[in-house]
N, C-alpha and C positions, 0 to 999 in steps of 0.2 A: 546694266551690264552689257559690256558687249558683244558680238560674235567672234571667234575664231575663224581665221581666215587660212584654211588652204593655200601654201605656197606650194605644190606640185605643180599646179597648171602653170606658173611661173618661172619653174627650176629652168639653168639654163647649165650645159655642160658638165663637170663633173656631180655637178648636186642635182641632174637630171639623171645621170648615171647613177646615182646610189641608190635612185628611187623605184630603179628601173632593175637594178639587183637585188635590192633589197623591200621589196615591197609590204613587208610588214612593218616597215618604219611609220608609216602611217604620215599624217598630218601636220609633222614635226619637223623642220630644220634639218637632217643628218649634220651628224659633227665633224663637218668638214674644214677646210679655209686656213689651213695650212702652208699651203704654198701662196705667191704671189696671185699667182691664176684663180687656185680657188678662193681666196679673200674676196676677189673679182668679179667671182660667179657667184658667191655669198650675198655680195652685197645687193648686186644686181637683182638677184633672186628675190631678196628682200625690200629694196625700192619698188619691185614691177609690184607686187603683191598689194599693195596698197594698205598696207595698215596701219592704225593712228598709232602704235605702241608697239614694242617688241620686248618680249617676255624670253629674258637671259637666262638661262638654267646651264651656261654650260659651265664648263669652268677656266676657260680664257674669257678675257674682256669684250664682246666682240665692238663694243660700242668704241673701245680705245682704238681695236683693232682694224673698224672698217668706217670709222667715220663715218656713219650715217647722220643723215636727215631727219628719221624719222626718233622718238625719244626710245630711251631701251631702260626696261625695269629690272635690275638685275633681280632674282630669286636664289637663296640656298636653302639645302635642303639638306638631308641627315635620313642615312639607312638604319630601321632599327627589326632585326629579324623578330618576329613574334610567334610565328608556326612551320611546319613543314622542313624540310632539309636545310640545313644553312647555306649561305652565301658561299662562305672558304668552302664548303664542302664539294658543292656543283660545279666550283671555280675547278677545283684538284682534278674531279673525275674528267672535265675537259681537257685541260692541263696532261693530265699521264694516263 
């Protein structure tokens, strides 16, 4: 199996900034690469990092989307609430 690789020391521009606001993002991608620029800084982000595989969870293509080098595995997944306050519920209280 292999290790998880750290793209923060990586991040370049806006995906440096999100890391930098948002610091419990953790160890993960921000869902960024929406604009031309940030696709840019995505990618980049993602070549400097060096990893044999990129693990897709989001829900754009990014593999279509940034033509990368490196291979990209897409994942989906499926929310299913089992304990505690629902999802719609903490959504609303935000919300209004």
């Amino acid at each position: 199996m292999g290790e998880v690789i750290d793209p923060r020391p990586h991040a370049i521009g806006s995906i440096a900034r999100a890391y930098e606001a948002y610091p419990p993002i953790g160890a993960v991608l921000p869902a960024l690469g929406y604009s031309d620029d940030q696709r840019r800084e995505l990618k980049a982000t993602i070549e400097a990092a060096g990893a044999e595989v990129v693990i897709d969870a989001s829900p754009a293509d990014i593999d279509r989307l940034l033509d990368l080098e490196v291979p990209v595995a897409r994942v989906r997944y499926r929310f299913r609430q089992v304990a505690g306050t629902s999802l719609e519920q903490l959504v609303r209280r935000s919300l209004f």
